[in-house]
PQR file of N, CA, C, O and H, with PARSE charges and radii, in Angstrom:
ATOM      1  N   UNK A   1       3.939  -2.966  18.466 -0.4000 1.5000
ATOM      2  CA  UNK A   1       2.855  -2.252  17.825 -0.0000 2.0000
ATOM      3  C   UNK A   1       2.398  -1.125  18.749  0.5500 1.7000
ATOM      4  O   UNK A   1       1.992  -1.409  19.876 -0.5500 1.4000
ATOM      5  N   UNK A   2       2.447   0.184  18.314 -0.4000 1.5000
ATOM      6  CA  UNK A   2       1.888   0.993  19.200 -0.0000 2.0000
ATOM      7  C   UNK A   2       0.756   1.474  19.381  0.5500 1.7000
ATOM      8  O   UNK A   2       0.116   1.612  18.338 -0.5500 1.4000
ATOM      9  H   UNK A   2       2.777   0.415  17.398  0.4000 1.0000
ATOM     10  N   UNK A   3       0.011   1.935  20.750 -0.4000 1.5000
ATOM     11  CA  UNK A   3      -0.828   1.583  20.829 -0.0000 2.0000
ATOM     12  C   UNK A   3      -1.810   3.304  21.164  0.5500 1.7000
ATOM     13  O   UNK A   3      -1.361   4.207  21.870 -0.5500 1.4000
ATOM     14  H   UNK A   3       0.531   1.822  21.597  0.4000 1.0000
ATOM     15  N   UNK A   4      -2.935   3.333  20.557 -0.4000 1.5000
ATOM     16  CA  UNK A   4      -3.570   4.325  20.503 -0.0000 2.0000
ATOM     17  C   UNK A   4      -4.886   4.210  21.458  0.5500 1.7000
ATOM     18  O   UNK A   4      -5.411   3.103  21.336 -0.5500 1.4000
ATOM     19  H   UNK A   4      -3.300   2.599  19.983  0.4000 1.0000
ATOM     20  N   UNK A   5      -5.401   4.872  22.167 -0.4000 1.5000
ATOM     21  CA  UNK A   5      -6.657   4.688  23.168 -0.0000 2.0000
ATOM     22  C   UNK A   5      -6.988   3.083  23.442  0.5500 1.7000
ATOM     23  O   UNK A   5      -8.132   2.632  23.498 -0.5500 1.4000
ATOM     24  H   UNK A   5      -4.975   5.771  22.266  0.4000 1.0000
ATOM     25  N   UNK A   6      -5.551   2.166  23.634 -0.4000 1.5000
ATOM     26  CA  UNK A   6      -5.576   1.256  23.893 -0.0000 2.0000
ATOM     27  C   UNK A   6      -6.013   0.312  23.302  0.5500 1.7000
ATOM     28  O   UNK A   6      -6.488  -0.668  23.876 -0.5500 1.4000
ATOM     29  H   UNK A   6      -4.622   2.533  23.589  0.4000 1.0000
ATOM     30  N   UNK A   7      -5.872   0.525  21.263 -0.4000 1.5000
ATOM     31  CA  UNK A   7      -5.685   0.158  20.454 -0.0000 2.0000
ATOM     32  C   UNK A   7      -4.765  -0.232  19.521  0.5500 1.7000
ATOM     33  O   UNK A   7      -4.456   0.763  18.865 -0.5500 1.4000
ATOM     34  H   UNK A   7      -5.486   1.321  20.797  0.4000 1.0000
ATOM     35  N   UNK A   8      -4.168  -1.225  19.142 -0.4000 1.5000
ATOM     36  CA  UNK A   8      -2.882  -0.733  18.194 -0.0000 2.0000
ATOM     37  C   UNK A   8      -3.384  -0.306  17.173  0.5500 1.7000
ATOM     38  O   UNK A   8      -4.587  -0.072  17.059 -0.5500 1.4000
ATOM     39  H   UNK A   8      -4.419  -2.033  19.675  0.4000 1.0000
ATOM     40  N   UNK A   9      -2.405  -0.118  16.150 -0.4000 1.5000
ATOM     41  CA  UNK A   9      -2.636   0.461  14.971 -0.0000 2.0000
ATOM     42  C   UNK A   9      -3.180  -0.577  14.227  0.5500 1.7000
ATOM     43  O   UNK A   9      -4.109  -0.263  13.483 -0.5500 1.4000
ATOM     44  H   UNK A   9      -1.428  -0.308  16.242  0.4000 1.0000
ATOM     45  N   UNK A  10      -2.701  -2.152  14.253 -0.4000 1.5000
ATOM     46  CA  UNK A  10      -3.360  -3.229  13.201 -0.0000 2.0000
ATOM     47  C   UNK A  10      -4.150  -3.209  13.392  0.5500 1.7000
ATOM     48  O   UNK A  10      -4.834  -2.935  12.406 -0.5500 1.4000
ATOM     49  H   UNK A  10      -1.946  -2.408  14.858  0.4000 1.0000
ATOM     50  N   UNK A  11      -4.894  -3.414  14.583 -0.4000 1.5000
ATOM     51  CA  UNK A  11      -6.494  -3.502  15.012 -0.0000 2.0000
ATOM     52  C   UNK A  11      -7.483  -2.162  14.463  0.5500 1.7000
ATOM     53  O   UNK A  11      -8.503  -2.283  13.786 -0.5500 1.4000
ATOM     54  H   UNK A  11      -4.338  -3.636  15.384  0.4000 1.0000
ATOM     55  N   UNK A  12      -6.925  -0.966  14.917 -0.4000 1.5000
ATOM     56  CA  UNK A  12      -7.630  -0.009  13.485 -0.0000 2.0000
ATOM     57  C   UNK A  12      -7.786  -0.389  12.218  0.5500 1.7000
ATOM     58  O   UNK A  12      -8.888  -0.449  11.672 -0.5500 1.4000
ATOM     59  H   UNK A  12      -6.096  -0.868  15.468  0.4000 1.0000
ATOM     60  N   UNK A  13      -6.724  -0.662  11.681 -0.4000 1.5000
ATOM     61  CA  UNK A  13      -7.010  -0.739  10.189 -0.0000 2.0000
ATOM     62  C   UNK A  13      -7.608  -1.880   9.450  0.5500 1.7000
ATOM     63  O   UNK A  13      -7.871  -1.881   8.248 -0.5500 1.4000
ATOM     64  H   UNK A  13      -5.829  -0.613  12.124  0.4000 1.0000
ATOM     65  N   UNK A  14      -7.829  -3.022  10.439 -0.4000 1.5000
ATOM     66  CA  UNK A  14      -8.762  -3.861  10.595 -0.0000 2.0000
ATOM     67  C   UNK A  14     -10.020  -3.581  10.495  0.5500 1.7000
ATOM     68  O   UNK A  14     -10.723  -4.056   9.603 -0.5500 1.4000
ATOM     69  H   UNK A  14      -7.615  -3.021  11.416  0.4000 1.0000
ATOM     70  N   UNK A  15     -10.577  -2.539  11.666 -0.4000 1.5000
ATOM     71  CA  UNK A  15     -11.792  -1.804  12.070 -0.0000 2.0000
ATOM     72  C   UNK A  15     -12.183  -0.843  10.671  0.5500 1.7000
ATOM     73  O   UNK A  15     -13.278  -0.896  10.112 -0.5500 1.4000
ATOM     74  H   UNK A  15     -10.006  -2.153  12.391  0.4000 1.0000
ATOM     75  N   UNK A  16     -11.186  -0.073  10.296 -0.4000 1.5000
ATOM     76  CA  UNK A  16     -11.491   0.930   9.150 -0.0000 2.0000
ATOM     77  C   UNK A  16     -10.306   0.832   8.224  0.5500 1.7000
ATOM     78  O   UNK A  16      -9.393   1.654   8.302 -0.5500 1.4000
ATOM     79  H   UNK A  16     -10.296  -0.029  10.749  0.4000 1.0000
ATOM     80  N   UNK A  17     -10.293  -0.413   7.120 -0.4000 1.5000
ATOM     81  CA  UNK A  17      -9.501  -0.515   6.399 -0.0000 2.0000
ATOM     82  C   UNK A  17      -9.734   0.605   4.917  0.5500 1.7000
ATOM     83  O   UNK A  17      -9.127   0.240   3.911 -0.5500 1.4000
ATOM     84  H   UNK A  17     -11.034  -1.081   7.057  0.4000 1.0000
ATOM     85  N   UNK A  18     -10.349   1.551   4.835 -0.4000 1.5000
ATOM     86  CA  UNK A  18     -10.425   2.207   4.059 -0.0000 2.0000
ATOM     87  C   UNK A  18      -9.721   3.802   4.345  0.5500 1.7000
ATOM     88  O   UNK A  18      -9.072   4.403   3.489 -0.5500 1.4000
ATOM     89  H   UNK A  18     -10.842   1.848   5.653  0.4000 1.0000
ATOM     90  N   UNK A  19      -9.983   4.285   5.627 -0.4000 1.5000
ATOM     91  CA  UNK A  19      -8.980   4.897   6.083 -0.0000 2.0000
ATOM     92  C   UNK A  19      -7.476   4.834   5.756  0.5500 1.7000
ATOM     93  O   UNK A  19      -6.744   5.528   5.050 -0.5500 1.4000
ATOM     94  H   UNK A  19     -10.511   3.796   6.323  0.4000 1.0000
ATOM     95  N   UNK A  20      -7.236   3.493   6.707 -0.4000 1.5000
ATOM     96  CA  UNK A  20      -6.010   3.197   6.521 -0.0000 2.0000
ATOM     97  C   UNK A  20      -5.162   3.196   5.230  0.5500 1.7000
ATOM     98  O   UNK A  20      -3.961   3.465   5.227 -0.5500 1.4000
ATOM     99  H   UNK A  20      -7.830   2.929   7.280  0.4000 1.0000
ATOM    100  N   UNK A  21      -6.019   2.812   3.926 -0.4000 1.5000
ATOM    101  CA  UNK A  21      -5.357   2.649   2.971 -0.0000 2.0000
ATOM    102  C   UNK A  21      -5.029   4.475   2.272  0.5500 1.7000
ATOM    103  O   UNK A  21      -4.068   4.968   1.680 -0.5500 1.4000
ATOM    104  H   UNK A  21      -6.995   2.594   3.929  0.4000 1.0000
ATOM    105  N   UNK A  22      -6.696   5.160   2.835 -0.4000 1.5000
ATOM    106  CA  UNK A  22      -6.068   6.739   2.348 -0.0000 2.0000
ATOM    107  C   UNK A  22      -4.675   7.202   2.793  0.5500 1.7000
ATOM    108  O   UNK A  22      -3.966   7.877   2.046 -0.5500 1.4000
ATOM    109  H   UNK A  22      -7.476   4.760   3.315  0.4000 1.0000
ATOM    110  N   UNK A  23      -4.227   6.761   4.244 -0.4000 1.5000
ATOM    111  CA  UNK A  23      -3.644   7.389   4.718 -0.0000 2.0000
ATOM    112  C   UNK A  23      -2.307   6.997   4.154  0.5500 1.7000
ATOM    113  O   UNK A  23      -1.487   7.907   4.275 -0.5500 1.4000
ATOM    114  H   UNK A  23      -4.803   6.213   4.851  0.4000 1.0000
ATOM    115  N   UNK A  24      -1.756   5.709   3.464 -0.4000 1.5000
ATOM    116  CA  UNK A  24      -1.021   5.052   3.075 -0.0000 2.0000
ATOM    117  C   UNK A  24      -0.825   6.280   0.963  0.5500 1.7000
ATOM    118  O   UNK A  24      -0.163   5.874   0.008 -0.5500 1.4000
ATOM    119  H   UNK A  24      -2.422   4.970   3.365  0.4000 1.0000
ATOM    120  N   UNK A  25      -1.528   7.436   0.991 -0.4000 1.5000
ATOM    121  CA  UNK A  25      -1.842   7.727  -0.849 -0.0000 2.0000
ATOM    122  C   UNK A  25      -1.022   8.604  -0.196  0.5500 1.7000
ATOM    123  O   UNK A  25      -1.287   8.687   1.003 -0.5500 1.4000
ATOM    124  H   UNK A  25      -2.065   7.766   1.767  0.4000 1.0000
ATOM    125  N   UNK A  26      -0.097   9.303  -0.579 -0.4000 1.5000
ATOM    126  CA  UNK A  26       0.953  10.586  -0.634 -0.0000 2.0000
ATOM    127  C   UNK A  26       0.593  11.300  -1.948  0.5500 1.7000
ATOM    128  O   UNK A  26       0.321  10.642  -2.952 -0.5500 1.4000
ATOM    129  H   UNK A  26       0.119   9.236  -1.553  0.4000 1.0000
ATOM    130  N   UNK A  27       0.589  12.829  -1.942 -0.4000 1.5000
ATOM    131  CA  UNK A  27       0.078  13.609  -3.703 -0.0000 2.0000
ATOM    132  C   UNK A  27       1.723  13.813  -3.728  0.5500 1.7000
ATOM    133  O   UNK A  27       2.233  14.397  -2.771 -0.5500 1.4000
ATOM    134  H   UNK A  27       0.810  13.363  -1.125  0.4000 1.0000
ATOM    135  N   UNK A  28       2.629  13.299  -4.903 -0.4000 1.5000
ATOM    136  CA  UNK A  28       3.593  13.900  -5.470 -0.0000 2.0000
ATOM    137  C   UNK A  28       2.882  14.483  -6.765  0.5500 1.7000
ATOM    138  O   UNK A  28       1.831  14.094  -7.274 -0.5500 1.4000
ATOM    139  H   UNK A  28       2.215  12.824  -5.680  0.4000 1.0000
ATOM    140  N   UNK A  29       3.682  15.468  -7.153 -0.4000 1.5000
ATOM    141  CA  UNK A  29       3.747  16.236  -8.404 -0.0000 2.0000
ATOM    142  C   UNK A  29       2.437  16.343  -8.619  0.5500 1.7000
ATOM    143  O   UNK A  29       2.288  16.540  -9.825 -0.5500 1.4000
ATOM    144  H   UNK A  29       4.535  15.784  -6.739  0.4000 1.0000
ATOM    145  N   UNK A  30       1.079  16.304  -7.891 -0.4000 1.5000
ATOM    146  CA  UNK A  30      -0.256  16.770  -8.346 -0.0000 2.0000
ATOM    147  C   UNK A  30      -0.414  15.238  -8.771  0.5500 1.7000
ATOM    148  O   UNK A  30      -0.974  15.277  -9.867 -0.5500 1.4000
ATOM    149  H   UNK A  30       1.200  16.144  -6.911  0.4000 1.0000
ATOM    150  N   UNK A  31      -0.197  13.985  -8.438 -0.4000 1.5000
ATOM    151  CA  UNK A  31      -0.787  12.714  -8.708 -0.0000 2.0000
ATOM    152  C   UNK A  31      -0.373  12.038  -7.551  0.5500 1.7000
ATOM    153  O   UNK A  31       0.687  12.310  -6.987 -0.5500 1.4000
ATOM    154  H   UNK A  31       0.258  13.953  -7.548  0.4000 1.0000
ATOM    155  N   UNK A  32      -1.425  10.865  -7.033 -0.4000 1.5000
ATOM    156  CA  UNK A  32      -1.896  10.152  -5.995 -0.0000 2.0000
ATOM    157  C   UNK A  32      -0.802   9.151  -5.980  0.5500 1.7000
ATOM    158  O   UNK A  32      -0.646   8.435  -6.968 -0.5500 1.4000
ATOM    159  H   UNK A  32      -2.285  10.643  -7.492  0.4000 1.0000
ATOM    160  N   UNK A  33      -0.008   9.036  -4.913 -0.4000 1.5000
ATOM    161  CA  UNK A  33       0.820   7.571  -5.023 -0.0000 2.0000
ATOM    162  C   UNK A  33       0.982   6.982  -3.866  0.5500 1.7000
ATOM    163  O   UNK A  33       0.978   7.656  -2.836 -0.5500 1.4000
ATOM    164  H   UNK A  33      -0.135   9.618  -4.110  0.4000 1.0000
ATOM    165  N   UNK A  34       1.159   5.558  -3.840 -0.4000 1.5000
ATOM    166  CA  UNK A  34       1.536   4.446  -3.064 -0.0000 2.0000
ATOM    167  C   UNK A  34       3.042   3.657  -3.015  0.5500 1.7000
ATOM    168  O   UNK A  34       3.437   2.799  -3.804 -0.5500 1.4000
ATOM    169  H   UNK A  34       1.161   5.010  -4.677  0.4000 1.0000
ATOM    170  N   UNK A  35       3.762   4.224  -1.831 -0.4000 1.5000
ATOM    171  CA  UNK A  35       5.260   3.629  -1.774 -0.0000 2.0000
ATOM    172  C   UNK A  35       4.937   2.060  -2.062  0.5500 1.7000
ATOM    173  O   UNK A  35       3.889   1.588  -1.621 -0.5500 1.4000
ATOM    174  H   UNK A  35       3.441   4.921  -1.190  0.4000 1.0000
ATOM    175  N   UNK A  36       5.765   1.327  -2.741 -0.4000 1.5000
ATOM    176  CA  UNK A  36       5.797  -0.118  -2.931 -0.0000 2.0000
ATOM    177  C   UNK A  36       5.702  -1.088  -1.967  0.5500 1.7000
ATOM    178  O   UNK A  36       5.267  -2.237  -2.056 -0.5500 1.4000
ATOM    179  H   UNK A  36       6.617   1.711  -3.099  0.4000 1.0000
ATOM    180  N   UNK A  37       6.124  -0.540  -1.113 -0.4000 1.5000
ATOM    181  CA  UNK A  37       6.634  -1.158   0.527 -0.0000 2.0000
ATOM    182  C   UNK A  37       5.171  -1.399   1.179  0.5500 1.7000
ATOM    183  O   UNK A  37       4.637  -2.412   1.631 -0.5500 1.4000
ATOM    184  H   UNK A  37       6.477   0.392  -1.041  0.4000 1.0000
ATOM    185  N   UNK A  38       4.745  -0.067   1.046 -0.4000 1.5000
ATOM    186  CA  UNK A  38       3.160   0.076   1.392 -0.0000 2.0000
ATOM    187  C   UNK A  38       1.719  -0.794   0.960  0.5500 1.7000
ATOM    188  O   UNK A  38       0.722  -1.100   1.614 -0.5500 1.4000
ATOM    189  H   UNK A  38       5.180   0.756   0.679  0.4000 1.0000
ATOM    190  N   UNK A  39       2.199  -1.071  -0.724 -0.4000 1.5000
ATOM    191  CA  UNK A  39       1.305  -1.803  -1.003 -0.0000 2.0000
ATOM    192  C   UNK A  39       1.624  -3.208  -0.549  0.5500 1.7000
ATOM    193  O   UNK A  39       0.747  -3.833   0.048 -0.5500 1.4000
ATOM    194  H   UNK A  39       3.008  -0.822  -1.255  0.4000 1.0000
ATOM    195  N   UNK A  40       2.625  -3.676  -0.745 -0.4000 1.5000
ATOM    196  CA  UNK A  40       3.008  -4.808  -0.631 -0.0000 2.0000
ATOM    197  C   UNK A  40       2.743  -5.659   0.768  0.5500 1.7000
ATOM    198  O   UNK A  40       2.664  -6.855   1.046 -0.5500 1.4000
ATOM    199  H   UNK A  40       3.336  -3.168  -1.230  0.4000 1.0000
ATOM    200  N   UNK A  41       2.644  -4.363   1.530 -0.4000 1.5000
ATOM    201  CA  UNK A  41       2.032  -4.825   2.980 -0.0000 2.0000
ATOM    202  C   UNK A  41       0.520  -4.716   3.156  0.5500 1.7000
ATOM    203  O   UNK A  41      -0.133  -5.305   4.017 -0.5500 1.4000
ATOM    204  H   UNK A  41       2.709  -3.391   1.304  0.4000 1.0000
ATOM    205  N   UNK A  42       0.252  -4.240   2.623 -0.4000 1.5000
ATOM    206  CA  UNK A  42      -1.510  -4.256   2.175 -0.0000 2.0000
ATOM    207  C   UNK A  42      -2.008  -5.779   1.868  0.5500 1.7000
ATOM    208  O   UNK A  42      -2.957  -6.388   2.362 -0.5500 1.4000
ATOM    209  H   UNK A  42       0.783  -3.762   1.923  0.4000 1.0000
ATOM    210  N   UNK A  43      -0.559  -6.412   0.379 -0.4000 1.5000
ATOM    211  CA  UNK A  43      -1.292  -7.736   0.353 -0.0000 2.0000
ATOM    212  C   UNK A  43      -0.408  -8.971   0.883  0.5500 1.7000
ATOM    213  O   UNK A  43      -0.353 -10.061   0.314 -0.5500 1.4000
ATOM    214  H   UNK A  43       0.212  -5.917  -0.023  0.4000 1.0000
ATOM    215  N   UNK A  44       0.174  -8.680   1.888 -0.4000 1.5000
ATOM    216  CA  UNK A  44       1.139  -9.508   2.499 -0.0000 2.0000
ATOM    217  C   UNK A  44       1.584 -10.526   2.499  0.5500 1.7000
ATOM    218  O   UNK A  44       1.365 -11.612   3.035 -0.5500 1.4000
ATOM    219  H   UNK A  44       0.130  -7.794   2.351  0.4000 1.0000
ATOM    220  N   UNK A  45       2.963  -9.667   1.143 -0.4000 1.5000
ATOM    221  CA  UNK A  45       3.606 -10.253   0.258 -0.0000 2.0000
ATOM    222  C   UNK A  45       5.048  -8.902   0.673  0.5500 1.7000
ATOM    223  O   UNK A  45       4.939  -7.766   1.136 -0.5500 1.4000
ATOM    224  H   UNK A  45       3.140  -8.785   0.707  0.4000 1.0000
ATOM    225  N   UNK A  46       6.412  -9.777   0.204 -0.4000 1.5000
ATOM    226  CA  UNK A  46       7.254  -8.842   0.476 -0.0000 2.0000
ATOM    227  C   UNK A  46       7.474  -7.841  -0.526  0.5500 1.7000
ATOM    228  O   UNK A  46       6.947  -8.057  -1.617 -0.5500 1.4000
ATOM    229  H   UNK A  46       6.500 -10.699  -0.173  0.4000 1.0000
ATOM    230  N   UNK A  47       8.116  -6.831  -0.389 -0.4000 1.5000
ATOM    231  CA  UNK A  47       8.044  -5.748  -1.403 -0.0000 2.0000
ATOM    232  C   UNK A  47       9.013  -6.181  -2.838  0.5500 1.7000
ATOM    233  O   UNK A  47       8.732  -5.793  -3.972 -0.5500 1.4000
ATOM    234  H   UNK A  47       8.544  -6.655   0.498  0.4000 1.0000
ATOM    235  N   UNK A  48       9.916  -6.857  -2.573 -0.4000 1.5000
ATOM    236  CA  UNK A  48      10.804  -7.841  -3.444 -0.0000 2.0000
ATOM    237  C   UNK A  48       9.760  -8.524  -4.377  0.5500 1.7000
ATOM    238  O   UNK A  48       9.616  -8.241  -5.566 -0.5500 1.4000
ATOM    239  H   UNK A  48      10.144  -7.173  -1.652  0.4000 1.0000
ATOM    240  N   UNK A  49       8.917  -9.631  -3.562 -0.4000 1.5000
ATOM    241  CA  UNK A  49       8.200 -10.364  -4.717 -0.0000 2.0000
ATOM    242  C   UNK A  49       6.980  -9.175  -5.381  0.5500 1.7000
ATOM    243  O   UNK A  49       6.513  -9.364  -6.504 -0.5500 1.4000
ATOM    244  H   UNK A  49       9.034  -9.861  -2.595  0.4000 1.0000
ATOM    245  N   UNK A  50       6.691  -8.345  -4.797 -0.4000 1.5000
ATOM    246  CA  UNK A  50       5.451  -7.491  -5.710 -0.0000 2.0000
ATOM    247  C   UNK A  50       5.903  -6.786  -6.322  0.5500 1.7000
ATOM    248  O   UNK A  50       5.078  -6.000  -6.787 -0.5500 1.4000
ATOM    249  H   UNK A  50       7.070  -8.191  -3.884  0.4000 1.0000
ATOM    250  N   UNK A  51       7.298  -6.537  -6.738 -0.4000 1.5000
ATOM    251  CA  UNK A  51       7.911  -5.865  -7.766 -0.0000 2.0000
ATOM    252  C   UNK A  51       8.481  -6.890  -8.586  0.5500 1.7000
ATOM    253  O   UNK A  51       8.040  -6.550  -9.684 -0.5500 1.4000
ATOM    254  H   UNK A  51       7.968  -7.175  -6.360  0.4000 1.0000
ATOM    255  N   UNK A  52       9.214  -7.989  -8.804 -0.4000 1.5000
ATOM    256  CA  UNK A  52       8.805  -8.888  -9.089 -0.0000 2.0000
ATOM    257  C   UNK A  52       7.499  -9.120 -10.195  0.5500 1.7000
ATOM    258  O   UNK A  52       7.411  -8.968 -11.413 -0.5500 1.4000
ATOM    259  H   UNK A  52       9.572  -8.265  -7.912  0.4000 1.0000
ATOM    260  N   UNK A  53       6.505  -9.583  -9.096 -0.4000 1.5000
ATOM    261  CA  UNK A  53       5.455 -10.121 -10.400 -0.0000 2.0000
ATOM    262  C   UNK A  53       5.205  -8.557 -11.233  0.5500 1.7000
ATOM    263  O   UNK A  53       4.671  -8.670 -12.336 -0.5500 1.4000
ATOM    264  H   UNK A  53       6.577  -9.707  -8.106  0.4000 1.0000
ATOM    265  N   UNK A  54       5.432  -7.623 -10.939 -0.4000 1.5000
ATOM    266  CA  UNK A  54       4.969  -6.523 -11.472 -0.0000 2.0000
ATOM    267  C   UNK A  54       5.999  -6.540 -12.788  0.5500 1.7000
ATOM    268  O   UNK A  54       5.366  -6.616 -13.842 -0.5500 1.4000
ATOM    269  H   UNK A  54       5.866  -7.530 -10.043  0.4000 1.0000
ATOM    270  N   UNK A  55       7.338  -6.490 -12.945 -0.4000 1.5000
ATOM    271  CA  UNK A  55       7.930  -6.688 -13.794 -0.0000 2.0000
ATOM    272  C   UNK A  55       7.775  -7.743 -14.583  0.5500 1.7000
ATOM    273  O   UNK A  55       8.325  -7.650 -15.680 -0.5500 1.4000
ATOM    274  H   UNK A  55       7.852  -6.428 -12.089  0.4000 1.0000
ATOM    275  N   UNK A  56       7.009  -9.021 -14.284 -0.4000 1.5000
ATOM    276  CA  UNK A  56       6.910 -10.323 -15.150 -0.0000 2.0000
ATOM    277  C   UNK A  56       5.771 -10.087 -15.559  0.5500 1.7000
ATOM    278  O   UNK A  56       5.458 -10.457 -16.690 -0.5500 1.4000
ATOM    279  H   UNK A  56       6.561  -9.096 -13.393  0.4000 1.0000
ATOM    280  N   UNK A  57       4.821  -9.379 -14.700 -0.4000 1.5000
ATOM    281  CA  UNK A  57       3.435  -9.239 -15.799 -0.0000 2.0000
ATOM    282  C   UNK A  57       2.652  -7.996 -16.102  0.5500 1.7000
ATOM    283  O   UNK A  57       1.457  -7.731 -15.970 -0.5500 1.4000
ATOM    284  H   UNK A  57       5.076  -9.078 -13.781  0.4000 1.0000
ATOM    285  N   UNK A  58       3.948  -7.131 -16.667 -0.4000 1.5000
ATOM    286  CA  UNK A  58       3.579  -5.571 -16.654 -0.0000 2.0000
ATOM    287  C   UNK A  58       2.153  -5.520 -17.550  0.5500 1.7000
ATOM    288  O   UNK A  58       1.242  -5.031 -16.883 -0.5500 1.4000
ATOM    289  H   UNK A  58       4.919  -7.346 -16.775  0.4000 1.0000
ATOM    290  N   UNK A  59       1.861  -5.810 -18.552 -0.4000 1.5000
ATOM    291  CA  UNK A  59       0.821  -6.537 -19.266 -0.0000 2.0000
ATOM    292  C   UNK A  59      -0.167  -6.069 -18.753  0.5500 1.7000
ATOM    293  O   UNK A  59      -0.791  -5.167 -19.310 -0.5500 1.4000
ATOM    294  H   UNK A  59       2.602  -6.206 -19.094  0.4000 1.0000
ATOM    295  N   UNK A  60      -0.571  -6.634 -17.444 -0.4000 1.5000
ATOM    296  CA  UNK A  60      -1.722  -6.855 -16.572 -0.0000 2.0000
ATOM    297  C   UNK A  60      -2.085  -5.377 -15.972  0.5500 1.7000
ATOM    298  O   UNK A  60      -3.278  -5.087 -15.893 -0.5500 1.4000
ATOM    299  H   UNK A  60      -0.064  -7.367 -16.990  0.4000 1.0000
ATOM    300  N   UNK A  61      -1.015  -4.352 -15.511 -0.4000 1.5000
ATOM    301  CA  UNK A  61      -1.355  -3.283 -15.401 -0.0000 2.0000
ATOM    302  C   UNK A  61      -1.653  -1.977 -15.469  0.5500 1.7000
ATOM    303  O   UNK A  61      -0.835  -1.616 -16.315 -0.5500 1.4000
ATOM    304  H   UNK A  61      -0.045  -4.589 -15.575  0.4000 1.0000
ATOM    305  N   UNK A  62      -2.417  -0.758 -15.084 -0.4000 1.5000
ATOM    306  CA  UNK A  62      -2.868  -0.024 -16.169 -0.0000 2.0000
ATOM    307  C   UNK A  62      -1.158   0.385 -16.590  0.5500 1.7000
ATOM    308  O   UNK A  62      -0.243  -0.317 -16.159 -0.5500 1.4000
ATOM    309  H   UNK A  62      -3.082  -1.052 -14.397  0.4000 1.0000
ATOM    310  N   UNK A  63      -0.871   1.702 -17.551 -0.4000 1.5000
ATOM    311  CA  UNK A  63      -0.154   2.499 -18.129 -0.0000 2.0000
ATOM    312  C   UNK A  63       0.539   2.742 -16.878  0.5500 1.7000
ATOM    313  O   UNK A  63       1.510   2.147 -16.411 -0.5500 1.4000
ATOM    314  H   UNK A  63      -1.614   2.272 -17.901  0.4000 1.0000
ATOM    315  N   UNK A  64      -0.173   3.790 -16.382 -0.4000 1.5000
ATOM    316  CA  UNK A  64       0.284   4.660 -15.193 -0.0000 2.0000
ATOM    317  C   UNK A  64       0.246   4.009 -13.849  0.5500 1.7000
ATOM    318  O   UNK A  64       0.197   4.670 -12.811 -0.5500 1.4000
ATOM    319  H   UNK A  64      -0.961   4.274 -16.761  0.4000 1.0000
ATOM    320  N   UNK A  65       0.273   2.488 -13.890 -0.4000 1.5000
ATOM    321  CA  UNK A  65       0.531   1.746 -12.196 -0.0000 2.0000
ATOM    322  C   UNK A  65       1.887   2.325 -11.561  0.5500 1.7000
ATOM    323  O   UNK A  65       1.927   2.651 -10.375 -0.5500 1.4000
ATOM    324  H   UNK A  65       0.313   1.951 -14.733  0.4000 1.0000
ATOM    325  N   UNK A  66       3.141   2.450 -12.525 -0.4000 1.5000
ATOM    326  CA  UNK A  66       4.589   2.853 -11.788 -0.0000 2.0000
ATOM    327  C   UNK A  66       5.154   3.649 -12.793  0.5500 1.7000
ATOM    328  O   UNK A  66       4.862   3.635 -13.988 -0.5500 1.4000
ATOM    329  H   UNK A  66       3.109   2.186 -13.489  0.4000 1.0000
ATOM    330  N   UNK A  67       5.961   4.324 -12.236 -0.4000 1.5000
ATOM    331  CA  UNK A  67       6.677   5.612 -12.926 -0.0000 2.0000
ATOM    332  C   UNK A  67       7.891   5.555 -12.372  0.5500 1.7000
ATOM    333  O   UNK A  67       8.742   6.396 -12.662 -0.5500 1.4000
ATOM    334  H   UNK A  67       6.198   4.335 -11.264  0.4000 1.0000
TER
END
């Protein structure tokens, strides 16, 4: 883990998990997105199973969750 003013990076985003998650939004094509990989480590779960339940319970999310 590397380490910033003798911080790592987990321990930031610990400290300011709202940051962290902006920094995780990329703008393609003029809309806000989140690599899969990214979220999936947010709820630490592998990126396999959160695509996964996403395909078994598309249902549950808005229209525009994946493209």
């Amino acid at each position: 883990m590397a380490k910033k003013d003798g911080i790592t990076k987990k321990e930031q985003c610990q400290a300011q998990p709202i940051e962290c998650v902006e920094n995780l939004i990329i703008v393609l094509r003029d809309r806000q997105v989140m690599l899969d990989h990214d979220l999936a480590r947010l709820y630490g779960v592998e990126t396999k199973r959160l695509n996964e339940q996403v395909r078994r319970n598309i249902e549950r999310f808005p229209e525009d969750f994946m493209f």
